[in-house]
LUMFI-44319 format. One record per residue: residue in one letter; x, y, z of N, C-alpha, C in turn; residue number from 1. Coordinates in pm, whole numbers, plus 50000, padded with zeros to 5 digits. Example, Ala and Ser with C-alpha at 12.3 -4.5 7.8 and 13.67 -1.06 7.14 Angstrom:
! LUMFI-44319
A|51319|49431|50780|51230|49550|50780|51320|49670|50780|1
S|51285|49775|50708|51367|49894|50714|51290|50003|50787|2
//
This chain:
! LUMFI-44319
X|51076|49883|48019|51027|49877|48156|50993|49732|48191|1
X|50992|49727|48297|51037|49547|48360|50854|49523|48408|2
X|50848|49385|48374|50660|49390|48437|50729|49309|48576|3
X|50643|49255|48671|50623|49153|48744|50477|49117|48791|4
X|50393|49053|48781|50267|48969|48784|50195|49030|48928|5
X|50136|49097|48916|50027|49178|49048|49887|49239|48988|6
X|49782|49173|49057|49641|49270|49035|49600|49392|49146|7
X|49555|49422|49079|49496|49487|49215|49481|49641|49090|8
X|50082|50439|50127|50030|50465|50110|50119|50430|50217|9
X|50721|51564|51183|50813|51553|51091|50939|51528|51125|10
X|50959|51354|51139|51073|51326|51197|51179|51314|51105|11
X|51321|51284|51108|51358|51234|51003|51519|51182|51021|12
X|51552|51125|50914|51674|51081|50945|51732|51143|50797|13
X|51919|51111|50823|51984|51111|50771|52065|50992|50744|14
X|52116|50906|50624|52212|50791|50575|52293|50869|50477|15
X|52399|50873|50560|52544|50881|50465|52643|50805|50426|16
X|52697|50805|50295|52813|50678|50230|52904|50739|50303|17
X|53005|50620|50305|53119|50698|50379|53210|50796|50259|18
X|53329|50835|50345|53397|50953|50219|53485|50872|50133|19
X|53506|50761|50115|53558|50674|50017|53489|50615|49959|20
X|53329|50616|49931|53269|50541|49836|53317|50582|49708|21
X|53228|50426|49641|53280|50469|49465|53145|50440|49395|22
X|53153|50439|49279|53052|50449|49190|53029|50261|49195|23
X|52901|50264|49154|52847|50092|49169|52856|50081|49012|24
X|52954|50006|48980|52952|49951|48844|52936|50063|48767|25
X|53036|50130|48732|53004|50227|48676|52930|50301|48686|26
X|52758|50293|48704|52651|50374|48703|52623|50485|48800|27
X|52609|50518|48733|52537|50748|48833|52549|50717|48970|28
X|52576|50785|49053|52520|50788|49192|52442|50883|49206|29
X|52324|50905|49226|52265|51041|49305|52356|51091|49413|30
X|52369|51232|49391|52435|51316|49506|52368|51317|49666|31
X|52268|51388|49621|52138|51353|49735|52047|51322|49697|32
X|51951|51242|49813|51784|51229|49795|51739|51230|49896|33
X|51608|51287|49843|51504|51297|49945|51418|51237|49947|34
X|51384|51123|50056|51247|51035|50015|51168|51069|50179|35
X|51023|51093|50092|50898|51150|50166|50798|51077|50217|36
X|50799|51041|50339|50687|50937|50389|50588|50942|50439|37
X|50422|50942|50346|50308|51023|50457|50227|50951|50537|38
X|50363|50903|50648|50253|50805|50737|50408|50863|50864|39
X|50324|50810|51001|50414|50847|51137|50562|50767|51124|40
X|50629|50814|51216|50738|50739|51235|50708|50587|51299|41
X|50739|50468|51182|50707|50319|51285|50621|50262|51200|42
X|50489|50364|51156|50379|50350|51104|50364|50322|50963|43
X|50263|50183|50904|50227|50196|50754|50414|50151|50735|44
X|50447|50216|50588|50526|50214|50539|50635|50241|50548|45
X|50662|50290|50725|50764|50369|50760|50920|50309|50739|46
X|50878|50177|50751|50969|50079|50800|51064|50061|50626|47
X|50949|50085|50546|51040|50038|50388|51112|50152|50346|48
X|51010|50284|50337|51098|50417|50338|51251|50443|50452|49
X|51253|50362|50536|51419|50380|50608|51527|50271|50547|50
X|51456|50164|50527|51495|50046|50453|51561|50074|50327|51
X|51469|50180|50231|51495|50204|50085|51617|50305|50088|52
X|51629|50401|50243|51749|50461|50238|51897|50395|50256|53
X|51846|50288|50344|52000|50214|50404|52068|50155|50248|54
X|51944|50056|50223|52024|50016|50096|52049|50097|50019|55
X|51987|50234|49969|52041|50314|49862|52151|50324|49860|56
X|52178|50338|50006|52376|50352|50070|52464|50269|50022|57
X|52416|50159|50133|52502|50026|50091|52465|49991|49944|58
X|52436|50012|49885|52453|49981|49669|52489|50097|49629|59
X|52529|50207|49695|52630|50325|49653|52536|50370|49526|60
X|52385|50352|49522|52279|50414|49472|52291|50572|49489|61
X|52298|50641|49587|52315|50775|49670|52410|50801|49745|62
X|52443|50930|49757|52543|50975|49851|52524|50979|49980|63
X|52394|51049|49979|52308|51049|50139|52164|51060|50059|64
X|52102|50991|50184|51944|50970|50179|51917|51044|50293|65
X|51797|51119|50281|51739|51162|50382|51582|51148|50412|66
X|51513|51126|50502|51370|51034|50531|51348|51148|50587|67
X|51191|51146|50574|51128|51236|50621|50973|51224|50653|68
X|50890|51217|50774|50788|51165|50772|50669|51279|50833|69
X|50550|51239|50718|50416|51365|50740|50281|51299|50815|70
X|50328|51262|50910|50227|51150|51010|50050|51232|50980|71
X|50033|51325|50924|49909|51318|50902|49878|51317|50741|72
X|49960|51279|50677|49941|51322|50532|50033|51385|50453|73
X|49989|51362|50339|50017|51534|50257|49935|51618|50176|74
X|49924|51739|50287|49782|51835|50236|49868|51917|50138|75
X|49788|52009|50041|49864|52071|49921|49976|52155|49967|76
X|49992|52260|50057|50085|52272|50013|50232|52193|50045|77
X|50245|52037|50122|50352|52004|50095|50379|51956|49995|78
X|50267|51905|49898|50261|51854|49805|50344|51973|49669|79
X|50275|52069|49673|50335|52165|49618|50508|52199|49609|80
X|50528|52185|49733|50668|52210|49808|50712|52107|49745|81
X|50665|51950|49725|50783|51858|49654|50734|51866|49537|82
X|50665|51933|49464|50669|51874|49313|50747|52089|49251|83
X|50783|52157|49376|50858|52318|49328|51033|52283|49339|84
X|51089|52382|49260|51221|52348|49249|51282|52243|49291|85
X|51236|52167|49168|51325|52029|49190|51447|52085|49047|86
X|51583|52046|49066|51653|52042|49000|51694|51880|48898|87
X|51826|51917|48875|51862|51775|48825|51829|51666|48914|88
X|51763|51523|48894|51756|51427|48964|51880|51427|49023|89
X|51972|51363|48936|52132|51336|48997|52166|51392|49116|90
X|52174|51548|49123|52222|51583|49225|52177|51630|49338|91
X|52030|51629|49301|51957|51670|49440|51782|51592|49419|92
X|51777|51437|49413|51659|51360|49368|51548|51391|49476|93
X|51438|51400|49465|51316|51378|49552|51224|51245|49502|94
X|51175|51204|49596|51118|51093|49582|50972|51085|49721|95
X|50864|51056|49702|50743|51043|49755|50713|50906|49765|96
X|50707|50833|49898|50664|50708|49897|50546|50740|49916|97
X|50459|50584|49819|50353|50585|49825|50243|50481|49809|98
X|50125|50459|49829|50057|50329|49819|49897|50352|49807|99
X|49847|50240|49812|49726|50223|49825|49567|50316|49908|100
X|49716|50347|50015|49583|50453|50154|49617|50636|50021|101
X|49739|50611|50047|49726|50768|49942|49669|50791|49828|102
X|49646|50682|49737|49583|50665|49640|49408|50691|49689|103
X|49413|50634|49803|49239|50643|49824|49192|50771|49895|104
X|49327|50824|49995|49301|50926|50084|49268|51061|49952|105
X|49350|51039|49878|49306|51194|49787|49172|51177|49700|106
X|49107|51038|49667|49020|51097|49650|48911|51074|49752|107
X|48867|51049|49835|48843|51090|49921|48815|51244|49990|108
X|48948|51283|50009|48936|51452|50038|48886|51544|49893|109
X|48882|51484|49743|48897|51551|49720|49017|51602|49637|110
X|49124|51618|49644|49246|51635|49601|49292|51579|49491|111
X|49379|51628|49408|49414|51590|49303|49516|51432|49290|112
X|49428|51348|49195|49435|51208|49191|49656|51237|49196|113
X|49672|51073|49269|49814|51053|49285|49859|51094|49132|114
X|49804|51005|49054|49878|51017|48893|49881|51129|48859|115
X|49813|51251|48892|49773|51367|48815|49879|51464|48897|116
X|49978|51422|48998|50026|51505|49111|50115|51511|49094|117
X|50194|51411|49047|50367|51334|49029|50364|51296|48931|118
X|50476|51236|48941|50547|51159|48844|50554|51052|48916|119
X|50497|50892|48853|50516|50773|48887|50605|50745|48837|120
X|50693|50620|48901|50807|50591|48915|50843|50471|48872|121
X|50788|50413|48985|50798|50248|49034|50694|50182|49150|122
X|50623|50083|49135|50617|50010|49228|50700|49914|49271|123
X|50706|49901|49453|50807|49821|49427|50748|49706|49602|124
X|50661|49708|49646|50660|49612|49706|50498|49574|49735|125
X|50431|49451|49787|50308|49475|49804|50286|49375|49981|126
X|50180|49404|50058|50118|49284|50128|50012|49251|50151|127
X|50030|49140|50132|49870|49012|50089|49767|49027|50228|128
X|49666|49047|50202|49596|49053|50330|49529|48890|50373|129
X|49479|48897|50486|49466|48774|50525|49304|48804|50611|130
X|49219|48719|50623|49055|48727|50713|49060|48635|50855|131
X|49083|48670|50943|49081|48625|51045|48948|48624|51128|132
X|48926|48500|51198|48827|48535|51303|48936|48445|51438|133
X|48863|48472|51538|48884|48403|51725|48905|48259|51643|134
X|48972|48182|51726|48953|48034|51744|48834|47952|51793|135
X|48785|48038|51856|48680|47971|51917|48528|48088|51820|136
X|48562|48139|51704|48439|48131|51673|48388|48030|51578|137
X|48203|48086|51543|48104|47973|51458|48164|47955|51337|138
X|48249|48054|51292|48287|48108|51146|48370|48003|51108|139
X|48385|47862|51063|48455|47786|51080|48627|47820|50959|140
X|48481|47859|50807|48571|47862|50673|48506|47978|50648|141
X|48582|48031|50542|48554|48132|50437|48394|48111|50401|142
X|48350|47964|50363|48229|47964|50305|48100|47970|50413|143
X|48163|47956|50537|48048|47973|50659|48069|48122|50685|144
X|48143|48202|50677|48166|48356|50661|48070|48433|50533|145
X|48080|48377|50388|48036|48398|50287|47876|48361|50311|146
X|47804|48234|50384|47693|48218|50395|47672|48321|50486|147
X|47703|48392|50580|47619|48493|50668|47660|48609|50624|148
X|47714|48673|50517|47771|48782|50483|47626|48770|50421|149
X|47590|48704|50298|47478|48722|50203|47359|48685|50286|150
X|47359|48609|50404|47240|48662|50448|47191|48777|50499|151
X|47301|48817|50564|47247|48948|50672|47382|48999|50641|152
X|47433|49070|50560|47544|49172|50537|47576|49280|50678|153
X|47450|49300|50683|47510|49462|50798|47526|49414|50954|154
X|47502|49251|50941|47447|49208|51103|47628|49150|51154|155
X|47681|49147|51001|47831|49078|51023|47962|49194|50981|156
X|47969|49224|51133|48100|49314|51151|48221|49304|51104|157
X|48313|49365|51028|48417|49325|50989|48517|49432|51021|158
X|48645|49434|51069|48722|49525|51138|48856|49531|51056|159
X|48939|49614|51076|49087|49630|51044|49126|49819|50998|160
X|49239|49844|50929|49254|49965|50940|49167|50089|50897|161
X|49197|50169|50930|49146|50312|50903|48996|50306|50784|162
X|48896|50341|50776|48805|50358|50713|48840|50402|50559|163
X|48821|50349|50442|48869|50408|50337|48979|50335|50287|164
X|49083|50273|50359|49219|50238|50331|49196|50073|50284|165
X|49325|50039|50272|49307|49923|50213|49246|49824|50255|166
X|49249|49781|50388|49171|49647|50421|48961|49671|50385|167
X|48937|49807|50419|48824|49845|50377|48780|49828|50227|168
X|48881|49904|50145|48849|49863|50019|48824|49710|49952|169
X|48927|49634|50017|48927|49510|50011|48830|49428|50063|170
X|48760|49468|50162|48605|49430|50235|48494|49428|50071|171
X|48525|49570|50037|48389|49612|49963|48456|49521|49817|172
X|48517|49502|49785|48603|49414|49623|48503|49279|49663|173
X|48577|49237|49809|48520|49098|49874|48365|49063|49845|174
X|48295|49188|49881|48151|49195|49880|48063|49210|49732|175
X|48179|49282|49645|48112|49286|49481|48142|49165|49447|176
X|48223|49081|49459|48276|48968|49415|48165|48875|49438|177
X|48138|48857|49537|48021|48739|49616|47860|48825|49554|178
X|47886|48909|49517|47715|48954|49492|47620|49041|49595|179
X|47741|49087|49678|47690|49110|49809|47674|49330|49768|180
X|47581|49408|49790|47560|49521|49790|47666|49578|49878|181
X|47793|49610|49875|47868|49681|49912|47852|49820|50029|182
X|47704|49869|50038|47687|49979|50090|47597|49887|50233|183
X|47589|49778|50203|47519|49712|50332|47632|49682|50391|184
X|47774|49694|50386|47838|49625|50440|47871|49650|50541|185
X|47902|49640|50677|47944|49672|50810|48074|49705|50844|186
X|48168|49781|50842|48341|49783|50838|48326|49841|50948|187
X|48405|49812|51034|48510|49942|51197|48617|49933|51167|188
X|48703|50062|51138|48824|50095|51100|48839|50105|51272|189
X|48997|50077|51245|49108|50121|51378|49187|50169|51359|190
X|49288|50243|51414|49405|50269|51420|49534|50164|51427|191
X|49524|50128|51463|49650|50027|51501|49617|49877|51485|192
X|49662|49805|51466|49645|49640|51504|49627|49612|51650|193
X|49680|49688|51734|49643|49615|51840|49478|49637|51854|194
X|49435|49781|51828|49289|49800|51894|49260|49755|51811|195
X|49237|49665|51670|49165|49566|51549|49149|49450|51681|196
X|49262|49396|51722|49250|49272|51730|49175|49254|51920|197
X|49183|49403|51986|49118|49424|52097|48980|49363|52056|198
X|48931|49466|51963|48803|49489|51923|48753|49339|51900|199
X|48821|49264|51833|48806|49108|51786|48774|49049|51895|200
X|48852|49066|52001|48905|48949|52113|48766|48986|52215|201
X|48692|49118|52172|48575|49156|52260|48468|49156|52226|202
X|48470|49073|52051|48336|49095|52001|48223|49177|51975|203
X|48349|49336|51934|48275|49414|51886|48256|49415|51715|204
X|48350|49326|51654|48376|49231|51527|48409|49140|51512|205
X|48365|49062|51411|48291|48920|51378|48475|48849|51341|206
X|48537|48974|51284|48646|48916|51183|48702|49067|51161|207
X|48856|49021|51113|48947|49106|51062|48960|49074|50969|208
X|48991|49202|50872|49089|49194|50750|49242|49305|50759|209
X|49330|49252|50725|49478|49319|50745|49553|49193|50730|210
X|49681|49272|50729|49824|49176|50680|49814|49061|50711|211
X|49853|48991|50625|49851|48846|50640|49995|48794|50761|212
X|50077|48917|50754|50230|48898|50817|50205|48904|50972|213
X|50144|49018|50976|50083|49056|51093|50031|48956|51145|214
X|49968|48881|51120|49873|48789|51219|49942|48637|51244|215
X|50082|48629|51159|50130|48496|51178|50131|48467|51310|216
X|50190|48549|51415|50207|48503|51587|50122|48446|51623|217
X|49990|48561|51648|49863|48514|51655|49786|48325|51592|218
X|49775|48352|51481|49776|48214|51401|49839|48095|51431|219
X|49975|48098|51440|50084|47969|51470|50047|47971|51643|220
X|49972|48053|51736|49957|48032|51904|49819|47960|51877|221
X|49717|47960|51776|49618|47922|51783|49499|48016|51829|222
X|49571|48144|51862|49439|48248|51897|49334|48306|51824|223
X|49391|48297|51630|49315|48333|51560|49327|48205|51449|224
X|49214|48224|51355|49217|48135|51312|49174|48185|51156|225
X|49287|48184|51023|49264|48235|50904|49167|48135|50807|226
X|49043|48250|50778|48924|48168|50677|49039|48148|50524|227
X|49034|48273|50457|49161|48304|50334|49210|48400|50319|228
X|49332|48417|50240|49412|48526|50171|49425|48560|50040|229
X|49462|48682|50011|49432|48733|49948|49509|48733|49808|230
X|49614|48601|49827|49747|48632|49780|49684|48552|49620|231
X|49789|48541|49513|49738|48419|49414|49794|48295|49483|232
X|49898|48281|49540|49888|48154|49595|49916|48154|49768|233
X|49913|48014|49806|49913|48007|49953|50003|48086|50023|234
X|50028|48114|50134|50135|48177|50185|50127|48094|50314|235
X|50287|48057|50322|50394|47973|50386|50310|48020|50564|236
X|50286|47921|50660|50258|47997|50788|50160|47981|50784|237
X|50087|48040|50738|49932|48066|50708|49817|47918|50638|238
X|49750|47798|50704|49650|47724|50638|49542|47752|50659|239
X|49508|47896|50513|49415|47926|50439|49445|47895|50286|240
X|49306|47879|50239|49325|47898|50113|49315|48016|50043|241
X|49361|48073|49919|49332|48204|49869|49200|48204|49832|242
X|49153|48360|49772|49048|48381|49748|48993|48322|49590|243
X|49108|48315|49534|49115|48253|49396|49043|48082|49423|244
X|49100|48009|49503|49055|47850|49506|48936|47830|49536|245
X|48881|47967|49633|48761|47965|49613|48634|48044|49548|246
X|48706|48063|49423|48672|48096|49311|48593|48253|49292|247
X|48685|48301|49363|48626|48477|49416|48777|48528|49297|248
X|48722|48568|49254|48840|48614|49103|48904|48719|49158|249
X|48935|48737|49238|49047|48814|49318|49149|48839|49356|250
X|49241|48846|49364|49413|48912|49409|49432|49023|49437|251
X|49456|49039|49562|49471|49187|49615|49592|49199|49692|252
X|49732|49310|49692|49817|49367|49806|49818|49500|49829|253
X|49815|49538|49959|49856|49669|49952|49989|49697|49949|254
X|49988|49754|49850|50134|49792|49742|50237|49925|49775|255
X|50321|49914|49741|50396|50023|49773|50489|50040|49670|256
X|50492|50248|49624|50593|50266|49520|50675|50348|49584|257
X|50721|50452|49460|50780|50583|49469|50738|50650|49341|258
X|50703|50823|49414|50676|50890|49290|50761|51018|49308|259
X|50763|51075|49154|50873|51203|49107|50797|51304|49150|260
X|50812|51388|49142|50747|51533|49157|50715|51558|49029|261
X|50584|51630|49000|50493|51669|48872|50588|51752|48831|262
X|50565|51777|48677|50621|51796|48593|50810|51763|48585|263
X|50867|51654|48604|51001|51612|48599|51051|51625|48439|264
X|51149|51647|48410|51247|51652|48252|51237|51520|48265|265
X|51215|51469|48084|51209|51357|48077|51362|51270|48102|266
X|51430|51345|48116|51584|51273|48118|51561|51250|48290|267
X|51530|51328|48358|51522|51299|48534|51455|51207|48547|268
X|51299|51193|48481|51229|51092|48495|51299|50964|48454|269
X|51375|50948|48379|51442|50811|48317|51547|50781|48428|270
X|51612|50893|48442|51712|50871|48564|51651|50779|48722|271
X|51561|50877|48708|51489|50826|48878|51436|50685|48871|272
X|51352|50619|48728|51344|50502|48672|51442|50417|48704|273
X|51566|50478|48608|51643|50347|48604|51697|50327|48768|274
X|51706|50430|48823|51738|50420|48995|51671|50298|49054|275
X|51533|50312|49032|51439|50264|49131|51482|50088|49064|276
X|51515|50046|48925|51540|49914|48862|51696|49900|48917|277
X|51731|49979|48900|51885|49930|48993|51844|49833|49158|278
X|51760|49948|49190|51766|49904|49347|51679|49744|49361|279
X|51568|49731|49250|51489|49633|49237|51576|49482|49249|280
X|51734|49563|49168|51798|49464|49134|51920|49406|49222|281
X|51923|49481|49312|52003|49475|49422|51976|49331|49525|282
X|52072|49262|49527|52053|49156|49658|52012|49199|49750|283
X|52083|49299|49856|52012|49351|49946|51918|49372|49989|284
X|51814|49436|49878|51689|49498|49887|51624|49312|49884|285
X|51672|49275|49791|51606|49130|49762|51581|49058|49915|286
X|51702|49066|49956|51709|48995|50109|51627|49062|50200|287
X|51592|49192|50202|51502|49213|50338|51385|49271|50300|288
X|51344|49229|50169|51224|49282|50167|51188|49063|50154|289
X|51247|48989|50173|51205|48859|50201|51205|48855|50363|290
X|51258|48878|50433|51285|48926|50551|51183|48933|50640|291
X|51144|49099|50545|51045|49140|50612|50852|49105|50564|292
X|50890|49010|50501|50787|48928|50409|50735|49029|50344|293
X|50752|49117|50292|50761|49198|50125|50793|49133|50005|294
X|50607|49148|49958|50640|49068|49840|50638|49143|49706|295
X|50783|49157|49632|50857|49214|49564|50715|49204|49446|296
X|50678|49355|49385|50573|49337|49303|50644|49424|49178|297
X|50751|49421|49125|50780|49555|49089|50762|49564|48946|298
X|50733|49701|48867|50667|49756|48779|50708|49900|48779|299
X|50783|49930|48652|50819|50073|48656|50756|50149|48546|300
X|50836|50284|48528|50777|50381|48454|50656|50410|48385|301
X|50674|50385|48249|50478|50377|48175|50418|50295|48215|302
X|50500|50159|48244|50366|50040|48280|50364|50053|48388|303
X|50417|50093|48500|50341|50168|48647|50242|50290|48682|304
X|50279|50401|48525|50217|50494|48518|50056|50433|48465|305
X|50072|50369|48369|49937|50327|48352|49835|50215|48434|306
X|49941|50136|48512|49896|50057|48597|49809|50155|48723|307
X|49848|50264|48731|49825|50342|48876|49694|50426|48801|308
X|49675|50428|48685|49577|50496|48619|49435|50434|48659|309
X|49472|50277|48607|49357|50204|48637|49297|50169|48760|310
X|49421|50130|48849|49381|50106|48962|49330|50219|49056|311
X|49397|50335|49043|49336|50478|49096|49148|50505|49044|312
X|49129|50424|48939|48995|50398|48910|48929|50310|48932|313
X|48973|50180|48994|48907|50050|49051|48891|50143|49196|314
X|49001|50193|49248|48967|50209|49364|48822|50295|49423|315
X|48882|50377|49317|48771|50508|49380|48582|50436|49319|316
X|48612|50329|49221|48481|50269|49193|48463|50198|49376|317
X|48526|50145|49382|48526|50086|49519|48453|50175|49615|318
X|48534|50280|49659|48470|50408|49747|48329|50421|49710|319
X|48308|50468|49572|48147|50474|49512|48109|50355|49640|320
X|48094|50294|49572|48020|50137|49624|48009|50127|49754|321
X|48115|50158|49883|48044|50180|49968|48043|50267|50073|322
X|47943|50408|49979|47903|50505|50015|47965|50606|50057|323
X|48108|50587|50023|48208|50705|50053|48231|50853|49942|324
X|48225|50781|49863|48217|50934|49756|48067|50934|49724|325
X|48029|51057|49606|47895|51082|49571|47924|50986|49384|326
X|48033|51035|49323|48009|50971|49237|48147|50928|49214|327
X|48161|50760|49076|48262|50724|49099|48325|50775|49015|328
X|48306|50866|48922|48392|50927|48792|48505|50994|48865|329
X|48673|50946|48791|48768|51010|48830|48802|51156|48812|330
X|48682|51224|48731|48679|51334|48703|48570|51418|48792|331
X|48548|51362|48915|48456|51444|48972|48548|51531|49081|332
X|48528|51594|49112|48597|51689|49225|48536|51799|49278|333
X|48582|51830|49431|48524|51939|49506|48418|51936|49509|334
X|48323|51821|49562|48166|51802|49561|48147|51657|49558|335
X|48225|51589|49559|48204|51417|49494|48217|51347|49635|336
X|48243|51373|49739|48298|51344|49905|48100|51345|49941|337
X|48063|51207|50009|47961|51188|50022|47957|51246|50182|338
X|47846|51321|50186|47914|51369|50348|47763|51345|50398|339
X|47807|51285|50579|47727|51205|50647|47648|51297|50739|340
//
């Protein structure tokens, strides 16, 4: 299994090869696949799950891909539904995209941890978040942000997606890091980037946290202005420094894989593996996940399986911390959801 260097989620389409494809270098084609996306059409990850089908095509990876999206989730029983009669990978593969918000959303509700559900696969992409405030605010740097965080934690608003999800978690990492009590901390989740950056532009928050990609327009017009990121090193566009230079021992992306359906034959599981390292290895994929400033994090089988072990346990320590679950043991369930 391949490492790559990272610390640290019902519409649908159809992609068909044409009727003269051939096999890519010899190797398998999947007949069909099914890849499962639990976020809206447009939304989150939507954009890599259509992406991961085109190229499956064009690298004659698959015969046809088919996308499929659960804009509120996946409550058990679809979950059920993809991990029941799955056959041979080869000829009829399923696949679950997945990340960081799903990792946190189940425990959260409750639900049985990602690792414990599927079969992990692969990770295969991540993005670096970035801290923005106005141009015209007091907040000059990171360290004039960091001085009023530790004075008055709850008096300094901090905004970006959905409550729980990654830019949140990444608030509360931010806040253990600096020494700061995590449960004082102030977060407003949004829906969308635009109402984050409403909310900003009206001073109902001090500062954003979210994609670092996202905010380039913004940034290069001069409307916002980045304290740091989250990345290990600088990112191109962006003059911030990371969180590392200023000595916050940190690296964070929100990441993106694919997982098997629970209980897979170990020969399917190897199959769907070596799939996901084929595609890793593909120019294509190479070219637009640079493109789309996707930064290629990839990590397969055991060392993804165990990578998702740990981090499925940083995270939910995270949640502990501020005040979202009752306790942080990955073994707590049906009672562990801190309710307000």
């Amino acid at each position: 299994m391949r490492r790559r260097g990272f610390f640290a989620f019902a519409a649908g389409i159809m992609v068909a090869a044409g009727c003269g494809s051939t096999r890519n270098s010899g190797a398998s084609t999947v007949g069909r696949l099914s890849i499962i996306a639990p976020t809206a059409h447009g939304q989150g990850w939507d954009l890599a799950a259509r992406t991961l089908a085109a190229v499956m095509i064009d690298a004659k990876l698959a015969r046809t891909v088919g996308v499929s999206n659960h804009p509120g989730g996946l409550d058990a029983a679809t979950m059920n539904t993809f991990a029941a009669d799955h056959g041979p990978f080869m000829s009829e593969g399923k696949l679950l995209l997945t990340g960081m918000p799903m990792v946190a959303g189940a425990e959260i509700t409750n639900a049985p941890s990602v690792v414990d559900s599927t079969t992990p696969l692969a990770r295969l992409i991540g993005d670096w978040a970035a801290l923005v405030v106005p141009a015209n605010s007091p907040l000059r740097t990171f360290e004039d942000f960091v001085e009023v965080l530790r004075r008055d934690p709850a008096g300094l608003v901090v905004g970006g997606r959905f409550t729980g999800g990654s830019d949140h978690v990444l608030y509360g990492m931010i806040g253990k890091c600096l020494g700061v009590d995590a449960r004082l901390l102030e977060y407003s989740g949004y829906p969308g980037w635009a109402e984050s950056v409403e909310a900003l532009n009206d001073g109902r928050v001090a500062a954003l946290l979210g994609s670092a990609r996202s905010f380039k327009e913004e940034i290069a017009a001069r409307r916002l202005r980045p304290l740091v990121v989250s990345s290990g090193q600088r990112i191109d566009g962006i003059d911030a420094p990371t969180l590392l230079e200023l000595e916050v021992r940190l690296e964070y992306s929100d990441w993106c894989g694919l997982l098997g359906p629970r209980g897979m034959r170990p020969e399917d599981r190897d199959e769907a593996v070596a799939l996901c390292d084929r595609l890793d290895d593909t120019p294509r994929w190479q070219e637009v996940c640079a493109a789309n400033g996707w930064n290629r994090v990839y990590l397969s089988g055991e060392d993804f399986r165990q990578w998702l072990v740990t981090e499925t346990g940083r995270t939910r320590g995270v949640l502990y911390d501020l005040g979202l679950l009752r306790s942080s043991s990955t073994r707590c369930r049906g009672g562990c959801v801190k309710r307000h």
